[in-house]
Backbone as CSV, one residue per row, in Angstrom:
resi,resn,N_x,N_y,N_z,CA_x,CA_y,CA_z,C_x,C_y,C_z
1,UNK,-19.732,-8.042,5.928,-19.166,-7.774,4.610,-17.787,-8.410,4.500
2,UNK,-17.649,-9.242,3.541,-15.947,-9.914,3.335,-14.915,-8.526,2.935
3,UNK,-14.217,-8.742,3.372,-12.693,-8.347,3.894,-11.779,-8.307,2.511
4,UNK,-11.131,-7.486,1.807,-9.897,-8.097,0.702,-8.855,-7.594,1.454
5,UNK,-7.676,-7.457,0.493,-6.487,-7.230,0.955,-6.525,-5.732,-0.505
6,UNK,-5.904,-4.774,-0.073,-5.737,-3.587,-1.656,-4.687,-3.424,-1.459
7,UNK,-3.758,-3.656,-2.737,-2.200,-3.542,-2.924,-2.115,-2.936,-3.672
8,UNK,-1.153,-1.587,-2.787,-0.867,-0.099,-3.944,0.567,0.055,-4.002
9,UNK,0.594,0.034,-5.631,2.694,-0.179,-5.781,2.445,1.095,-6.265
10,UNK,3.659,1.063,-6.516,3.827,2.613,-7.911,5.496,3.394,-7.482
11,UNK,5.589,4.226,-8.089,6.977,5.360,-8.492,6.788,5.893,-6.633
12,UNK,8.432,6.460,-6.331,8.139,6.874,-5.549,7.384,8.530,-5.628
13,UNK,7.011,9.116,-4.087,6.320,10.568,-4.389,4.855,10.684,-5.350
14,UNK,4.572,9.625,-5.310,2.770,9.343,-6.516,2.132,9.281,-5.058
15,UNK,2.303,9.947,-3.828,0.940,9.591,-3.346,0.350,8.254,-2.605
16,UNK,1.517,7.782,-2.851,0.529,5.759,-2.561,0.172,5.955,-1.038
17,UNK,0.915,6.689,0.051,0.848,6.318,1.679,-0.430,6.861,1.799
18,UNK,-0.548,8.456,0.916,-1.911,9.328,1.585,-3.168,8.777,0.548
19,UNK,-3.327,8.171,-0.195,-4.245,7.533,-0.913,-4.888,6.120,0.007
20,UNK,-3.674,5.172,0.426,-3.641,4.103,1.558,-4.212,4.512,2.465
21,UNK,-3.762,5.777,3.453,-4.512,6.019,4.535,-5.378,5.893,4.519
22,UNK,-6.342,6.992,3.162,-7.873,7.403,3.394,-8.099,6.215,2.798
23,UNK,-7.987,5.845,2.140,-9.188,4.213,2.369,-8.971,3.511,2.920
24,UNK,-7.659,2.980,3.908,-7.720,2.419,4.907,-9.209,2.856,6.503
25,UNK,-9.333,4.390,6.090,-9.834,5.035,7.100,-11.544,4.591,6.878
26,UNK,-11.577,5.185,5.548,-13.116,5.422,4.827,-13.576,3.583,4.785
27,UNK,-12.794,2.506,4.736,-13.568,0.984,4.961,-13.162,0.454,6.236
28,UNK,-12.356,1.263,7.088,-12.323,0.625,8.208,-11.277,-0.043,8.610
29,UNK,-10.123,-0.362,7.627,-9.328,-0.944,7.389,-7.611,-1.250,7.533
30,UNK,-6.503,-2.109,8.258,-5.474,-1.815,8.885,-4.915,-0.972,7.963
31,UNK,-3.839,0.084,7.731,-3.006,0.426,6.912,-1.677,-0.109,7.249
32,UNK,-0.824,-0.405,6.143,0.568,-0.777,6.680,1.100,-0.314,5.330
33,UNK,2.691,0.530,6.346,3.446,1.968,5.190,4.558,1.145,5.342
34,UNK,4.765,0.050,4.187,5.980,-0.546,3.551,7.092,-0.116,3.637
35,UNK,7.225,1.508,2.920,7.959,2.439,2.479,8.706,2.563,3.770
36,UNK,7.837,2.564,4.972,8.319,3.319,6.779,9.222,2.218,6.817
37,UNK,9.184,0.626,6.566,9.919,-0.320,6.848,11.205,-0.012,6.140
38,UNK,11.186,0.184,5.560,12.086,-0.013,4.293,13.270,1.646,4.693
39,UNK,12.336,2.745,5.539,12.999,3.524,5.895,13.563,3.653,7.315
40,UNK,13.639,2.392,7.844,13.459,2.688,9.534,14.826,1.404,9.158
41,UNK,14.613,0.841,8.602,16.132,-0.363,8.079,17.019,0.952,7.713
42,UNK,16.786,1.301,6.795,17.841,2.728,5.991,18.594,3.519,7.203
43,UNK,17.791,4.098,7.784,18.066,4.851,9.229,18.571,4.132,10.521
44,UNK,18.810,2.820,10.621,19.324,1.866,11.238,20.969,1.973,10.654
45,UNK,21.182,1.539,9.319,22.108,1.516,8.697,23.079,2.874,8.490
46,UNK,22.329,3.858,8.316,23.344,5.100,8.603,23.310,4.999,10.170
47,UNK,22.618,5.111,10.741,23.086,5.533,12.341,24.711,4.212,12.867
48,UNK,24.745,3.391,11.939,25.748,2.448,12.520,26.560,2.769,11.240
49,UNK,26.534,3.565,10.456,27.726,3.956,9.825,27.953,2.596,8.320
50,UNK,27.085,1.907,8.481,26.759,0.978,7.442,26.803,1.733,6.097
51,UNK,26.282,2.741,5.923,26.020,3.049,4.720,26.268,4.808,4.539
52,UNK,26.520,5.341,3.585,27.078,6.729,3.458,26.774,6.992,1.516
53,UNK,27.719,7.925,1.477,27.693,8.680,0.140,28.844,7.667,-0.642
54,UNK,29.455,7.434,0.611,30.705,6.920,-0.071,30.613,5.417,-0.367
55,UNK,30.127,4.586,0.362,30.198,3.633,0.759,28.963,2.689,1.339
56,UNK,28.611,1.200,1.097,27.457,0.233,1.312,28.180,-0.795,1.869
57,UNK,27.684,-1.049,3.357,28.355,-2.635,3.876,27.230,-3.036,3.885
58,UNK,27.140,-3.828,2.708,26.111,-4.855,2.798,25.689,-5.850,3.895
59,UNK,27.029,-6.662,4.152,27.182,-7.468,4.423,26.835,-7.414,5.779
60,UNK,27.351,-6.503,6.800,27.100,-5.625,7.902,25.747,-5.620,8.263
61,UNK,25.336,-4.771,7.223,23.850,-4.925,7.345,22.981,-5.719,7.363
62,UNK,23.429,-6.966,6.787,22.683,-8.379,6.740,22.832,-9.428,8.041
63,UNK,23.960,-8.930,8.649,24.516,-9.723,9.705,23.868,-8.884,10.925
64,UNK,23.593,-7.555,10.493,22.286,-7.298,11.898,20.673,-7.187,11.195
65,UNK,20.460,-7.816,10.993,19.332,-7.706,10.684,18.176,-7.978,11.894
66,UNK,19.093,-9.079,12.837,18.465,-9.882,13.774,17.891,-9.017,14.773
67,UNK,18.563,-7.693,14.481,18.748,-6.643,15.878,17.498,-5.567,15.515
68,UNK,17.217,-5.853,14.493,16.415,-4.710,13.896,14.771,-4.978,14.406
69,UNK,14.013,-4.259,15.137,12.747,-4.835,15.091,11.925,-3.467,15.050
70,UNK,10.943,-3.520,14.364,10.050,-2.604,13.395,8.491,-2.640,14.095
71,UNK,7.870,-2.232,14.509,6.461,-2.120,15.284,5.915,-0.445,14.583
72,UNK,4.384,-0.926,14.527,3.698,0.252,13.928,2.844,0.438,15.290
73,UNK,2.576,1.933,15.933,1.870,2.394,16.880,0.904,3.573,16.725
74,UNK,-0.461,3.408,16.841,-1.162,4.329,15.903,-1.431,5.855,17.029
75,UNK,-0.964,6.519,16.388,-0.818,7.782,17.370,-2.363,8.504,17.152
76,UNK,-3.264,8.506,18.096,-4.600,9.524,17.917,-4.377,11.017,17.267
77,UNK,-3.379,11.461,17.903,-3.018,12.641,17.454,-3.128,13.281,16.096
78,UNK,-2.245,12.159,15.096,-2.031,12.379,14.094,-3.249,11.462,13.138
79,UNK,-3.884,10.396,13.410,-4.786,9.939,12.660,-4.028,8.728,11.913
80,UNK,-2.882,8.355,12.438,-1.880,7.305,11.950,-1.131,6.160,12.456
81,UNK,-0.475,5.413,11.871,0.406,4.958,12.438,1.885,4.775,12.446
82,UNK,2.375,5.129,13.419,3.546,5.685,12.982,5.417,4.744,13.558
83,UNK,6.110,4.676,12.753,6.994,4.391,13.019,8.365,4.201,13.890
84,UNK,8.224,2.608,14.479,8.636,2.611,15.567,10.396,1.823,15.104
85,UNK,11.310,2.063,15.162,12.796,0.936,15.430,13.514,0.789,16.614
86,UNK,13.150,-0.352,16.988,13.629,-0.688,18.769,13.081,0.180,19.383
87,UNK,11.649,0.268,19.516,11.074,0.850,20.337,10.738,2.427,20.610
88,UNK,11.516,2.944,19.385,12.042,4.563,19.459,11.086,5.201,18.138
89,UNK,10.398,5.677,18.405,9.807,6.716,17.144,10.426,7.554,16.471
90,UNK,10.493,6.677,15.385,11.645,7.418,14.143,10.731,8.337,13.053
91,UNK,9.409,8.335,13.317,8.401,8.544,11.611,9.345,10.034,11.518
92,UNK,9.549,10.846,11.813,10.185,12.178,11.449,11.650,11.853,10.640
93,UNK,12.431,11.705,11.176,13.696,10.944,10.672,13.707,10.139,9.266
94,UNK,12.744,9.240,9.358,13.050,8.135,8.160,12.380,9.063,7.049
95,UNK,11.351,10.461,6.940,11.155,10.949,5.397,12.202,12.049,5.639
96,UNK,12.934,12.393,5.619,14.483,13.122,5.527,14.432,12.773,4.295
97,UNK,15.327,13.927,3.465,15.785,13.565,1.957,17.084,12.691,2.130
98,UNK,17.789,12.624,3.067,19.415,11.879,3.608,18.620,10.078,3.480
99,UNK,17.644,10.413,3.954,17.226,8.911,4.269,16.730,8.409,2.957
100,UNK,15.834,9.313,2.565,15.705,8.727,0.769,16.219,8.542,-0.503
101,UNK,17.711,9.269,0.342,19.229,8.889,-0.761,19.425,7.621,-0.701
102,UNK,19.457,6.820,0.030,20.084,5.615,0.443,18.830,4.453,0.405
103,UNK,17.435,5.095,0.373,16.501,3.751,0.697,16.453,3.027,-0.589
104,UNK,16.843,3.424,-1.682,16.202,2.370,-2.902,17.335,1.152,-2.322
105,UNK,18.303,1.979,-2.042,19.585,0.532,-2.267,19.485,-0.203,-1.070
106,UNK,19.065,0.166,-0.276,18.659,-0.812,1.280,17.889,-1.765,0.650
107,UNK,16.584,-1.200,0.203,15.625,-2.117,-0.258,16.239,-3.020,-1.343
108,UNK,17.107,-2.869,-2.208,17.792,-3.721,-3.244,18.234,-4.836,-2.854
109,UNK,18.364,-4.936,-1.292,19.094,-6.093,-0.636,18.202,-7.224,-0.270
110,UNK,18.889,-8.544,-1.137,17.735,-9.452,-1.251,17.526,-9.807,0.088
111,UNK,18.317,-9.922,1.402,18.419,-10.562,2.733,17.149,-9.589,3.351
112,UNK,16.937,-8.260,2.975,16.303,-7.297,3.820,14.937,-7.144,3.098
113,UNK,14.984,-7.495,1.970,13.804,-7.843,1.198,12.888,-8.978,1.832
114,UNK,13.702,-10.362,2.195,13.145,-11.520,2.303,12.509,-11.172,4.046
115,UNK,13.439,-10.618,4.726,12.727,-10.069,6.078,11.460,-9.702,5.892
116,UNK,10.906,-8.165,5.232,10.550,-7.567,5.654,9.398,-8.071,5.135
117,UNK,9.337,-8.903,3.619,8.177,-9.248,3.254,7.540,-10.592,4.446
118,UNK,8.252,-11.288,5.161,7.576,-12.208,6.214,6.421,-11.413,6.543
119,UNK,7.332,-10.199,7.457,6.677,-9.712,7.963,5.144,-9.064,7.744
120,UNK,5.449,-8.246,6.494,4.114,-8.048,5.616,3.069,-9.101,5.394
121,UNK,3.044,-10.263,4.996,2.089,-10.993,4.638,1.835,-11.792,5.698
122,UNK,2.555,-11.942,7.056,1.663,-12.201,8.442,0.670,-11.446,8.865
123,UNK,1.465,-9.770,8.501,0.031,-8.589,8.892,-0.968,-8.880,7.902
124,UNK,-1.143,-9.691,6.807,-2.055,-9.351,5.804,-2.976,-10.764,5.823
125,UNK,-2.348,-11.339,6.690,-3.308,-12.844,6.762,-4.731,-13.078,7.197
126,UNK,-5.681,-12.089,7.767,-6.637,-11.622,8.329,-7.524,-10.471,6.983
127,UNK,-6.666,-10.047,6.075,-7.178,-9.699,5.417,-7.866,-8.206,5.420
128,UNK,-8.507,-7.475,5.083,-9.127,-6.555,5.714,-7.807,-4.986,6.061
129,UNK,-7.359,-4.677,5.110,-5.579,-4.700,4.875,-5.190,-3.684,3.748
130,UNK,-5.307,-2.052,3.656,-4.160,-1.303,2.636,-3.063,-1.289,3.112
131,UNK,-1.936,-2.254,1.638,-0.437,-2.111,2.146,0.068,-1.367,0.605
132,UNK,0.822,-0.443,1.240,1.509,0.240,-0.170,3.118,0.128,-0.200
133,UNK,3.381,0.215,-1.489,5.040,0.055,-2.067,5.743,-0.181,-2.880
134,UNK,6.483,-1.049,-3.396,6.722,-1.444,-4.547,6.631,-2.388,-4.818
135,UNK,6.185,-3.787,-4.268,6.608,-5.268,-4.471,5.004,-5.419,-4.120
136,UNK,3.819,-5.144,-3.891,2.798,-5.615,-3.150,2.250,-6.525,-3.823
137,UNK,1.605,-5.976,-4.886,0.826,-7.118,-6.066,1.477,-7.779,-6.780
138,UNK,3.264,-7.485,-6.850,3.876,-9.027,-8.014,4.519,-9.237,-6.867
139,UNK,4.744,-9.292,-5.716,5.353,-10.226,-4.516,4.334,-10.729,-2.967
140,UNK,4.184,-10.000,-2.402,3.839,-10.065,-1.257,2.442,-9.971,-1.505
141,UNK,1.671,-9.927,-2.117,0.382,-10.391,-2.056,-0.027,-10.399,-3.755
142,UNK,0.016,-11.318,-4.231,-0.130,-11.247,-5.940,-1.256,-11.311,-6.096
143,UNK,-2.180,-12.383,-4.808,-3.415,-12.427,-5.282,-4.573,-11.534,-4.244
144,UNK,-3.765,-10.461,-3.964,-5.085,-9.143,-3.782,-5.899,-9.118,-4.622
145,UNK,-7.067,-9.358,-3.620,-8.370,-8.934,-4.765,-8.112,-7.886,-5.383
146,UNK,-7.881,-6.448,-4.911,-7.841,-5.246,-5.679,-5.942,-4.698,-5.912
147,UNK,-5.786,-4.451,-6.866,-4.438,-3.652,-7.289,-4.467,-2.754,-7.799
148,UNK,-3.429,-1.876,-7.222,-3.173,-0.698,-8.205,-1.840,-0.107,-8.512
149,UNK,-1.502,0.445,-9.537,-0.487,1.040,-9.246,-0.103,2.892,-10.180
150,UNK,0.068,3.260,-9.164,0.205,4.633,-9.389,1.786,5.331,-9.616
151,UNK,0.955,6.478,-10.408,2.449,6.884,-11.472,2.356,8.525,-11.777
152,UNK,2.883,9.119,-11.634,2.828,10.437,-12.447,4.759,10.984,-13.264
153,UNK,4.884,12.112,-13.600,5.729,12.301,-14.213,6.795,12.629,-12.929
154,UNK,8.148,12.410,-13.366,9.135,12.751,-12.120,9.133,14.077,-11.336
155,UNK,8.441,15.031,-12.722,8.484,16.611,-12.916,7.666,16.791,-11.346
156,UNK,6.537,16.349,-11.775,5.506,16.683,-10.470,5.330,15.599,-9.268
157,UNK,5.964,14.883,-9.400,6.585,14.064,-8.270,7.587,14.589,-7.687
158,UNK,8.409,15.265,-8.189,9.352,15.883,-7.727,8.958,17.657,-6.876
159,UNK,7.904,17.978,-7.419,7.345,19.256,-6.873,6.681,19.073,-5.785
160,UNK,5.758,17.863,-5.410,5.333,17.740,-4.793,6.275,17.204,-3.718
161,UNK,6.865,16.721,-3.432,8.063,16.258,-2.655,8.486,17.476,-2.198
162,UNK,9.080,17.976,-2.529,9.799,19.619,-2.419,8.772,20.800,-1.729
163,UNK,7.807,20.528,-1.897,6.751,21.134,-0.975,6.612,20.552,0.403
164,UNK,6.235,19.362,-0.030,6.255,18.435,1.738,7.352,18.804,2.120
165,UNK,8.607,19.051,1.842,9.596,19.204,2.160,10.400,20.484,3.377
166,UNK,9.657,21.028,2.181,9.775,22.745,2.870,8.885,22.682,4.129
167,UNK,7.614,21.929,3.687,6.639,22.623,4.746,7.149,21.433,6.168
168,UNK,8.027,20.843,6.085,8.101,20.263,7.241,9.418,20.912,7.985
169,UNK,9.828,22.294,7.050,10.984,23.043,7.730,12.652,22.411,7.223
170,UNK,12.691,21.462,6.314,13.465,21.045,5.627,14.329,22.094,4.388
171,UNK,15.770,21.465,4.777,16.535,23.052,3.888,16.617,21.947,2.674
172,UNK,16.008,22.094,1.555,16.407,21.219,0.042,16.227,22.242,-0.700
173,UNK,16.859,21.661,-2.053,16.500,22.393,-3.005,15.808,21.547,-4.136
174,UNK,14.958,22.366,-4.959,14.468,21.215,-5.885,14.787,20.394,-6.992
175,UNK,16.306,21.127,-7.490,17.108,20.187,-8.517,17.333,18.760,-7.308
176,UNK,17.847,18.778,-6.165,18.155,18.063,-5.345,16.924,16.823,-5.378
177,UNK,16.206,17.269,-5.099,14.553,16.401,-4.979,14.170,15.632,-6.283
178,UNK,14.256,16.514,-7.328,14.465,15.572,-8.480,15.077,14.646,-8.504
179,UNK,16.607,14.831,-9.003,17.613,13.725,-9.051,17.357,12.941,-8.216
180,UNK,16.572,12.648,-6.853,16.702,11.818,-5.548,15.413,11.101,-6.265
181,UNK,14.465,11.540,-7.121,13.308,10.624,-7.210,13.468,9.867,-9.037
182,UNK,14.530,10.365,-9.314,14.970,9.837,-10.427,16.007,8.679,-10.822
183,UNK,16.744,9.083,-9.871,17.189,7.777,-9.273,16.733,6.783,-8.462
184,UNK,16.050,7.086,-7.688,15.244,5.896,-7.081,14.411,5.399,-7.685
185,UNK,13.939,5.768,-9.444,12.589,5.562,-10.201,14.368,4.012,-10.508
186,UNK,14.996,4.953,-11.328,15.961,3.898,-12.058,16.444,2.389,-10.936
187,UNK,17.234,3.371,-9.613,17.166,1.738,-8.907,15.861,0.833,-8.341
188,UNK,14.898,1.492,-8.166,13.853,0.816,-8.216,13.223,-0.097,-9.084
189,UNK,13.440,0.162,-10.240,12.696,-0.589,-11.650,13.602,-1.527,-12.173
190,UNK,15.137,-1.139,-11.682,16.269,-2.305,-12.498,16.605,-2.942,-11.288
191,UNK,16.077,-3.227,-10.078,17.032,-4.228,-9.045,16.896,-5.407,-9.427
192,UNK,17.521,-6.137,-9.111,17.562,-7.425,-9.785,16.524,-8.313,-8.710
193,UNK,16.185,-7.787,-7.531,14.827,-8.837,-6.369,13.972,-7.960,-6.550
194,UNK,12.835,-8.697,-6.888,11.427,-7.786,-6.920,11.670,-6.465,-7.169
195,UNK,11.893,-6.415,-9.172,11.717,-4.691,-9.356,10.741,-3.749,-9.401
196,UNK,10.481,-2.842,-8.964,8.658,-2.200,-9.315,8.749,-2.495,-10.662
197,UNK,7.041,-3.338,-10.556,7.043,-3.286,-12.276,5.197,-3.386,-11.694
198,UNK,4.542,-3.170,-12.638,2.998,-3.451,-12.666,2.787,-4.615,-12.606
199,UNK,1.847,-4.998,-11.274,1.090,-6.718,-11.312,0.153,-6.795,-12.026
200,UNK,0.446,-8.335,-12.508,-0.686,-8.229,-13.414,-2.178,-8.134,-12.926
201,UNK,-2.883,-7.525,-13.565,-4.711,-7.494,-13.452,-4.500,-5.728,-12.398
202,UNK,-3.557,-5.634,-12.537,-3.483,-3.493,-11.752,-3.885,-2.976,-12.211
203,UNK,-4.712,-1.856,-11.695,-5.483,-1.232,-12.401,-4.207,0.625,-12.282
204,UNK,-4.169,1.022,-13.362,-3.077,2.220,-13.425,-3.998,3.411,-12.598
205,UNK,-2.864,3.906,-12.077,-3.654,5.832,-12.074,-2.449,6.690,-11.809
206,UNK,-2.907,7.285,-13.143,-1.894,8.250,-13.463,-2.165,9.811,-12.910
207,UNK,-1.850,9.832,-11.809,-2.269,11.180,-11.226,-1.747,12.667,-11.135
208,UNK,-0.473,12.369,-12.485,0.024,13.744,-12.882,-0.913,14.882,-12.556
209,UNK,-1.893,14.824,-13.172,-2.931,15.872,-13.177,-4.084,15.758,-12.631
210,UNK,-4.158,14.840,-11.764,-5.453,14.154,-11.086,-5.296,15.464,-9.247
211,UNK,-6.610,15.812,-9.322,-6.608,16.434,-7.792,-6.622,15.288,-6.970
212,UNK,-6.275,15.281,-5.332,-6.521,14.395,-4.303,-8.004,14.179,-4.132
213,UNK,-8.862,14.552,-4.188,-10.475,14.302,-4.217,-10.597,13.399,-5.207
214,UNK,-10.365,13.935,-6.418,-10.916,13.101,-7.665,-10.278,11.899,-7.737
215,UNK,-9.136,11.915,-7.457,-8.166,10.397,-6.954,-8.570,9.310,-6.060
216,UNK,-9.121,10.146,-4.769,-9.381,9.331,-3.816,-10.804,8.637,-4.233
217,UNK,-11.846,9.179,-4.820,-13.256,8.804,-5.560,-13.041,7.780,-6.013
218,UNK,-12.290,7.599,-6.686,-12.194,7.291,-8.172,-11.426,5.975,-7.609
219,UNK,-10.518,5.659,-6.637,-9.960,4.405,-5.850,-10.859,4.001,-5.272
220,UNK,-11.852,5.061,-4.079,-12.359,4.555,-3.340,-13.821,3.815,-4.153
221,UNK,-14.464,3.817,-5.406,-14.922,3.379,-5.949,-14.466,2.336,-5.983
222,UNK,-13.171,1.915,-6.567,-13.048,0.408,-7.321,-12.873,-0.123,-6.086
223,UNK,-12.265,0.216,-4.845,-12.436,-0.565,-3.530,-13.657,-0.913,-3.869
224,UNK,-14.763,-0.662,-3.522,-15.903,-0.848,-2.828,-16.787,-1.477,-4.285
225,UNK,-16.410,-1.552,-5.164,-16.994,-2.864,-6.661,-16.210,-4.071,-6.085
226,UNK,-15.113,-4.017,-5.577,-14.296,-4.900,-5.548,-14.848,-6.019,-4.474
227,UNK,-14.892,-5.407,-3.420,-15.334,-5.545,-2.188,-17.277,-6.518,-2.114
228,UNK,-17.422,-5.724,-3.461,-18.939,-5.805,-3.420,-19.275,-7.323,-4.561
229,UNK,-18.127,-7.220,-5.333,-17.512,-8.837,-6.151,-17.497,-9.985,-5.326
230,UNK,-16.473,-9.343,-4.381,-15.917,-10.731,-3.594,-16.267,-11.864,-3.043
């Protein structure tokens, strides 16, 4: 059976990693969590004091970039793969709400942008490939056979966040969780390098009110028309 590539953008907190997984799982297929890159740079940059509440050294950050190296290692345990920087397993660390203060604007940086996408579309050259994030289908792979991009309201993006949150023993509050996914909707959509915006020929899913079953169907369908096109 031929192989595509499925590129899932969308808002942050819509779901894109646990939607990626299971059909990465259900066709057999590599998964690669954009978002982990993009948070394992972030968590690089605070641990060297690069970046704060107060303050962004860009420049700093661009001048180590060289030092930074990113490996995915699929843990049996968990059914995943999980996030490695210099060798050290960060996946706990990089979904912190501290870390998702600071990731839109990491990612804003065209030097750390141009990295990370190399990297992405070497893993995707073989094909056979869910990568989720924000740039997938209008950058790093435009011509995926299948696209999507997913969206719900901040309201319940924001609830749902705040649940994962708690349940991972995390002290937030949920005005906090909001504002953090409301702002990252705004620096996300206005950066001036690759803003989330919809690729063209994406197919939407708006999963405000959509259960995880009926979601996953309903993708894992157009995978497998897609697949069955190709």
């Amino acid at each position: 059976m031929k192989k595509i590539i499925i590129a899932i953008d969308g808002f942050s907190s819509t779901g894109k990693s646990t939607i990626a997984k299971q059909l990465a799982t259900a066709l057999a297929y590599i998964y690669v969590d954009t978002g982990a890159m993009y948070r394992a740079v972030t968590l690089y940059a605070m641990r060297k004091g690069f970046i704060d509440e107060h303050h962004f050294e860009v420049n700093d950050l661009v001048a180590a970039l060289d030092e930074i190296h990113l490996s995915f290692t699929y843990n049996e345990k968990v059914g995943f793969a999980e996030m490695y920087l210099n060798g050290e397993n960060v996946e706990k660390e990089i979904r912190t709400l501290q870390v998702s203060d600071y990731v839109s604007k990491v990612a804003a940086v065209p030097e750390v942008r141009y990295q990370l996408v190399k990297q992405q579309q070497q893993m995707g050259k073989e094909k056979g490939i869910v990568m989720d994030g924000r740039d997938i289908g209008t950058v790093v792979f435009p011509n995926a056979e299948l696209k999507i991009f997913m969206t719900a309201s901040p309201e319940k993006r924001a609830i749902r966040r705040y649940k994962e949150l708690i349940d991972k023993g995390d002290d937030v509050k949920y005005e906090d969780v909001l504002r953090n996914v409301q702002n990252r909707d705004y620096i996300d959509s206005h950066r001036e390098d690759s803003p989330l915006r919809k690729a063209e020929g994406a197919v939407t899913i708006d999963n405000s009110d959509m259960g995880l079953k009926e979601q996953f169907e309903r993708i894992l369908s157009l995978a497998q028309r897609t697949i069955d096109a190709a």
